[in-house]
N, C-alpha and C positions, 0 to 999 in steps of 0.2 A: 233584470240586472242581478238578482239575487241568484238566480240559477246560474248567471254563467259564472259571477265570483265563486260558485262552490265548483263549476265546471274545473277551473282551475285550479283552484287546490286540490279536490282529487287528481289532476293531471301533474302537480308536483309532486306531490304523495306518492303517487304512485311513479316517479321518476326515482326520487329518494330509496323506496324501497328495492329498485331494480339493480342501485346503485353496488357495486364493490368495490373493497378494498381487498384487495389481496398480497402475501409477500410469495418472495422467491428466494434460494439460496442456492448458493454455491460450495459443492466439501467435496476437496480431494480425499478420500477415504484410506490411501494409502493401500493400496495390491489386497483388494477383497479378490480370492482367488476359491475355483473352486477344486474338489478332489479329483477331479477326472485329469491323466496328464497325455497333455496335446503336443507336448514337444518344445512351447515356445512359452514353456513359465521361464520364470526365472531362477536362478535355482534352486535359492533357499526357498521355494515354493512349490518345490515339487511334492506330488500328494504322498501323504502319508509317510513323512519322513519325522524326523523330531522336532523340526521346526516348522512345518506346516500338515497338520492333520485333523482331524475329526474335533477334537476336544479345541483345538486353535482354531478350525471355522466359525464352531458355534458361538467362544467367546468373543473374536472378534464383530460377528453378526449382534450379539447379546450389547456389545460395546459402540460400535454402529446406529444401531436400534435406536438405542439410546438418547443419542444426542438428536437426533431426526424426530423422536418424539417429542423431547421436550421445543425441538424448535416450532415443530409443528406451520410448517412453509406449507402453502397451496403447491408451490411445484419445486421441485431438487433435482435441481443438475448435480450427476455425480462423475466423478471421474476415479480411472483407474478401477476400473471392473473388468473382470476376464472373461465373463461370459453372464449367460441368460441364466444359466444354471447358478453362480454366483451370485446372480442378482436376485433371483428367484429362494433363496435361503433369506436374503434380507426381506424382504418383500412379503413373505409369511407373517414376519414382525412389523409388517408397516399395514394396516387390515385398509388403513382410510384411503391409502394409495390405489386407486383400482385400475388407472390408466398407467401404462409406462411405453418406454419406447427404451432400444440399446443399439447401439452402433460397435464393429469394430474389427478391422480389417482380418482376412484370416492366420496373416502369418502374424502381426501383432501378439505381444504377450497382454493388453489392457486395452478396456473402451469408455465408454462415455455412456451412462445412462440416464433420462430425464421418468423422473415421476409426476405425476401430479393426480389432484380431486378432480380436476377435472377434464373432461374429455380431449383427447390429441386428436384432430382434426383432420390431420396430415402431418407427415415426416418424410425428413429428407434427409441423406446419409453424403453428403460432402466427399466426395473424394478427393482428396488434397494434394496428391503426389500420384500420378498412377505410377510412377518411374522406379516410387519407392513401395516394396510391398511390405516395410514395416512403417510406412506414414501412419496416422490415423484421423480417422473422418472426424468434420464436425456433423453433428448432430441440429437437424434443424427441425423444430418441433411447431407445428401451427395451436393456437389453440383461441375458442370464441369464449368470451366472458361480457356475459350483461349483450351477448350479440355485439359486442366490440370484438375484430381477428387482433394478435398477434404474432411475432415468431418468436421462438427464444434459442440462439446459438450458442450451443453446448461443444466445448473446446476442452483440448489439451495439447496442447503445442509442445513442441522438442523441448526437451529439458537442456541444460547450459552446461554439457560437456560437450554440445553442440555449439558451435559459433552462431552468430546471430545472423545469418543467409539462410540457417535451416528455419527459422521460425519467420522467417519474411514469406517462405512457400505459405505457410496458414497464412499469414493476413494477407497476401496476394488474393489465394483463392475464396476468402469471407469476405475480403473489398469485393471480388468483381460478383460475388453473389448478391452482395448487398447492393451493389448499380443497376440491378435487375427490377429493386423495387421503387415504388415512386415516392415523391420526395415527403409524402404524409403519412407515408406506410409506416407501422411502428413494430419496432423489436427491441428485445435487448440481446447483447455479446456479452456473455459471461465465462465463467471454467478457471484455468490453469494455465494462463498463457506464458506463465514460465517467465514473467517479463514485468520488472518492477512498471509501477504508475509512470515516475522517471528516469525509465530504462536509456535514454537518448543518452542521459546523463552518467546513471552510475557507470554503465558499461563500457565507457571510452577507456577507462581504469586499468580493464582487461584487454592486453594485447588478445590476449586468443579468440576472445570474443566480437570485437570489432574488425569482423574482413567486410565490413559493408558501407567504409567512408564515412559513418558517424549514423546512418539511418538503421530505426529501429521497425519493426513491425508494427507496433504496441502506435509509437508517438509519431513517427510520420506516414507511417501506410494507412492507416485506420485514423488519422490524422486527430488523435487525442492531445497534438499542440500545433499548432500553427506558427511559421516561422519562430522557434521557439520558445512561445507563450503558449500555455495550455489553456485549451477550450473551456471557457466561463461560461456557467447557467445565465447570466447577463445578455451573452451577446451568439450562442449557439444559435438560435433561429436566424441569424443575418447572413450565413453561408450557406451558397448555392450550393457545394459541392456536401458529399458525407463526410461532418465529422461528429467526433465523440465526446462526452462529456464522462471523463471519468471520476465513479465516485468516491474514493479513494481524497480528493479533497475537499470532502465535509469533513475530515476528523484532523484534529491538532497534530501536527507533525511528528512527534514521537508517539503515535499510537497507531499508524499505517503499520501492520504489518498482520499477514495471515499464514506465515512463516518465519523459521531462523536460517540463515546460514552462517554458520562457525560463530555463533551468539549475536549476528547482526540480523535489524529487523528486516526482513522482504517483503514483497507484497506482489509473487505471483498470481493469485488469485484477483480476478476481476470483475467487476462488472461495470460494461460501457455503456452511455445513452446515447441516443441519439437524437437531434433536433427535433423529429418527431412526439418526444415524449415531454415535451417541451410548450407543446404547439396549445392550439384552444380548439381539440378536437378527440374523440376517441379514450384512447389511455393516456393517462399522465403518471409522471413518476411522483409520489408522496416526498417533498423535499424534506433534506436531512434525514432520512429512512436509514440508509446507509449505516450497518455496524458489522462488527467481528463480533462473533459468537465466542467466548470465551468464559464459562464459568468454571470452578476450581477445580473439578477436575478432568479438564483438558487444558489446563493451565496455569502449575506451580512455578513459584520461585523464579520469574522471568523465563522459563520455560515451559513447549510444548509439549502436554504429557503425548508421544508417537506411540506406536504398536511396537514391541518388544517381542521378538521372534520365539525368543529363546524363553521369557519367564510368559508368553501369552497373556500378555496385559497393557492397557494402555489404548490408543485410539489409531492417532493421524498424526504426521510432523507436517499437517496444514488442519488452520483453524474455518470452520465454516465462516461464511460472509453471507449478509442479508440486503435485501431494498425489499421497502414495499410500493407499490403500485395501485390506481386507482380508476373506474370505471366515473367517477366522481371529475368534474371540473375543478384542477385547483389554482387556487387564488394566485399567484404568483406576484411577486413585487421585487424580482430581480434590479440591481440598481449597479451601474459602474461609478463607483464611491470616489468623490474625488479626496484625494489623500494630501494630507500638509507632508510636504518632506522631512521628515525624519524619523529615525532607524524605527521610533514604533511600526510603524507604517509596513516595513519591510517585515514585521513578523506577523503583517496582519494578511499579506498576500502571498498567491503561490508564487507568480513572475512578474515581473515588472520591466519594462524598457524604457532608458534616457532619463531617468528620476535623477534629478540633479539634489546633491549631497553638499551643505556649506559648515564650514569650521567642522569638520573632523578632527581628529586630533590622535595622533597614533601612538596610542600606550605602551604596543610591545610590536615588536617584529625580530622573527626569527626566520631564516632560509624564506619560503615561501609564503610563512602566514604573518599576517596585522590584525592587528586587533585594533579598532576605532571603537571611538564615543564622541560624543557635541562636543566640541568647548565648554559649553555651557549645560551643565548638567542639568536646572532649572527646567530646560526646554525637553532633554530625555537624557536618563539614566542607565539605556538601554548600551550594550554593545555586540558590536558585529564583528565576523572574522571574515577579513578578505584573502582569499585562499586563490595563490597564483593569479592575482588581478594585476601588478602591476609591481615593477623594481623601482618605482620613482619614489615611493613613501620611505622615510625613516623616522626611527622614536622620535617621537616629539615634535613631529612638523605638526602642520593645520593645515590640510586641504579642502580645497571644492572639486568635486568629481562629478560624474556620470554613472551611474549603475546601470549595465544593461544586461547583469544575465544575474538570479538570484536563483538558489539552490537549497534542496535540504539532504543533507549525507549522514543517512541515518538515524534522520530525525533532527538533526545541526542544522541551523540556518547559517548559510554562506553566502556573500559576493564572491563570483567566480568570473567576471570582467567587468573592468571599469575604461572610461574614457574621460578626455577633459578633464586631466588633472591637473590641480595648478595651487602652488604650495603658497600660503597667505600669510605664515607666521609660524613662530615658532617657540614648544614650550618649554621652558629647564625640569617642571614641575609635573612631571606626568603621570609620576608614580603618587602623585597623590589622588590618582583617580580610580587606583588598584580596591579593593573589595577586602578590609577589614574580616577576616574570617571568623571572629571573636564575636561578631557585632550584625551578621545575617545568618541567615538559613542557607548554607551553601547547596544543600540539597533541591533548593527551590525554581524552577524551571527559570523563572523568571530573570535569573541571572546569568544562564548561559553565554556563553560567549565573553563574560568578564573575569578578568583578570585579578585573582587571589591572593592572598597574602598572609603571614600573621599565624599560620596551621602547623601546628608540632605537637607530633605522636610520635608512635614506633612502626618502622614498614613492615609488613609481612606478607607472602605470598602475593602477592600485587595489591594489598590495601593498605594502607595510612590509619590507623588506629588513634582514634585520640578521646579525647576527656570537652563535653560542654557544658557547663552547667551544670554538671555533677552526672552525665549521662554520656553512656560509653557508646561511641560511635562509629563508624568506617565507612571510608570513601577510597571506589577506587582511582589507584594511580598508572596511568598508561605512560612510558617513556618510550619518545620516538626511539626509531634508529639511529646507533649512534652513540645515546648516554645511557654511561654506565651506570643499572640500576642498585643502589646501595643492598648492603646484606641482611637477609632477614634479620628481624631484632632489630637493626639500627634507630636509633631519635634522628629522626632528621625534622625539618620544618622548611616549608615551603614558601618562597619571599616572591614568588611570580608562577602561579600556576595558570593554566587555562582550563574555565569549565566547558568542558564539552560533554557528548553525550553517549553514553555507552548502555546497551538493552534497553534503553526508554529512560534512563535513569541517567540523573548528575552523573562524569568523574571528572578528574583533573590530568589535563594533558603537561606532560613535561617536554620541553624542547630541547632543553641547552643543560648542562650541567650548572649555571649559574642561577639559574628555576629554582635550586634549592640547597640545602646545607647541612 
């Protein structure tokens, strides 16, 4: 008896030690290009000009380097490399990288590179469009860890002066690769898809962008939502078919983002799961692993410090992205929570459907947006903006509704349709549920979406200047189209602002010229 209990624990012992944990990332590196010219750089990258040469390789690679060191990933998908020779300058600087693999079509100006410590098994170079000979491949990398296989798909999808039909070609051709494996096989999709987490959503926005009836590549080809709820760690293993679990939501809603565009957050950069990494076998994914790599400097003052052609400094206008993964069994206790209705609730989930809503109570509305709270504040203090749900609400009613589509725009929590609405009462006193500006932390996440009051400074260049407690503060102010924004220098005071969210950060949205004075 004694011999076999020791039988087994060396047999877990030595399970334990066979065991890994390893991470992976993702970094658009922005046009690492090299000096030879092939005809199909771009321009300001042509060799040995003023804006790209010798002394702008090195630092670039120097700057590069860098951040890959200190991330220190077992494997790095890179995107936007122009050649082997390109890659090959970084690669000097990276000693522990000894395997790599590079993809990328020849007329292409950029490709896709995957590194890793350890051994590539196999690769496969994707050809996405043969029709188009400046498409570019995904990269499909195999690789054995602890004698567990898996793949990892290395993307860069059309970027968004392209309509969204060019980026359905990629997740066409990564779905039908991906139908090839069997339903335990494990990979992850990661890269530059060019395609927020809820691209189904922001993109309807953009006429130019939407010639594809409202389907995205990202959320319904690669099926990272399901009839417009997105794929939950909870309930992924219950679909037969492939979908995705993107990780994108483990992090709080104004902190999505691994890019800017025009100061708003994005979140091209992905990495999807699949049911597989989910399962009780093989690889698992280390839950909440998921971050942005951002330390200070690749990113100041709600800005990403990018590469600067001209003074050769700087990095990437895309922040690296991480998960780590595990050769280890992990414990999972996934659970679908059941939720009491009300608005807390709503900032505790990504989507929800038919969540019935009772005593609302509409503090403001203006053209398209309301702004709701309880009746009863006791129950929550919370408010939400209902954005184009419905023309039936006015100030001061009380309704019971339906929520069936929840959204976040830029970080904002939104109702953006409701049903079953039906008006129960009605209040004179509504503006007493407005937000004392004197008496919270306007700045404080927590009150987004409520309705301000009580704030007088002086306006300047788009901020509200004022005085709290002896301490000199600014918040900015965004005024829709429309009202006229007072003159620099002016005192004005705000008697109905709306906190919304701008770079990750509080502002107050103005609607109407009666917002303030």
């Amino acid at each position: 008896m004694i011999v076999k209990k020791l039988l087994i624990i060396f047999f877990v012992s030595a399970l334990c030690v066979g065991a890994k944990d390893f991470s992976i990332v993702s970094y658009n590196v922005e046009n690492l290009f090299d000096l030879e010219y092939d005809e199909n750089e771009y321009k300001e990258y042509h060799p040995n000009t003023l804006t790209w040469n010798r002394l702008a390789l090195e630092k670039k690679v120097d700057n590069i380097s860098r951040v890959l060191l200190e991330l220190d990933a077992d494997i790095v998908a890179l995107q936007e490399i122009e050649s082997s020779e390109a890659l090959g300058y970084l690669l000097k600087k990276l000693p522990k990288y000894k395997y790599w693999e590079f993809s990328k079509k020849q007329q292409s100006s950029v490709g896709v590179a995957t590194l890793s410590k350890y051994p590539i098994v196999k690769s496969k170079h994707l050809d996405v469009d043969k029709l188009d000979r400046y498409s570019r491949n995904i990269l499909a990398t195999t690789f054995v860890i602890d004698q567990k296989k898996f793949v990892v798909y290395n993307n860069h999808w059309r970027s968004k002066r392209a309509a969204e039909s060019h980026r359905i070609v990629y997740a066409m051709a990564l779905f039908n690769e991906i139908k090839k494996l069997s339903k335990d096989e494990d990979y992850i999709v990661l890269g530059d898809l060019n395609s927020n987490y809820n691209e189904y959503f922001t993109f309807k926005y953009e006429e130019r962008l939407n010639d594809t009836k409202g389907i995205t590549g990202i959320n319904q080809v690669l099926n990272t939502t399901i009839e417009g709820n997105f794929v939950q760690k909870y309930n992924i293993t219950q679909y037969e078919k492939p979908v995705h679990y993107n990780t994108w939501l483990e992090l709080p809603s104004n902190e999505r983002f691994s890019a800017k565009f025009r100061g708003e957050n994005t979140t091209p950069d992905n990495i999807l799961l699949p049911r597989a990494l989910f399962d009780d076998k093989n690889i698992w994914y280390i839950d909440k692993s998921f971050s942005v790599f951002k330390p200070h400097y690749l990113y100041k003052n709600f800005k990403i410090v990018r590469w600067d052609l001209f003074k050769h400094k700087g990095y990437s206008d895309h922040l690296p992205i991480v998960a780590r993964f595990s050769t280890t069994p992990q414990n999972y206790n996934f659970k679908s929570e059941k939720y009491l209705a009300t608005l807390d609730t709503l900032y505790k989930v990504q989507q929800i459907d038919n969540f019935a809503l009772k005593e609302m109570l509409v503090i403001y509305n203006r053209d398209k947006v309301s702004i709701v709270k309880h009746k009863d504040q006791n129950i929550s203090d919370k408010a939400i903006m209902l954005f184009g749900a419905s023309n039936e609400f006015v100030v001061g009613g009380v309704y019971d509704f339906k929520v069936q589509q929840l959204n976040n725009y830029n970080g904002l929590k939104e109702i953006t349709n409701v049903s079953n609405v039906e008006k129960k009462d009605a209040l004179h006193s509504f503006k007493e549920y407005y937000l004392d500006a004197k008496k919270i932390d306007i700045f404080d996440m927590q009150y987004q979406n409520n309705i301000v009051t009580n704030l007088s400074g002086f306006y300047k260049k788009g901020y509200l200047h004022f005085s709290k407690n002896g301490k000199y503060e600014k918040i900015r102010v965004y005024f829709k189209k429309g009202v006229k924004r007072p003159k620099d220098g002016s005192n004005i005071t705000i008697l109905s602002g709306h906190l919304g969210i701008y770079r990750g950060v509080i502002q107050i949205v103005i609607y109407s010229k009666h917002d303030f004075n």
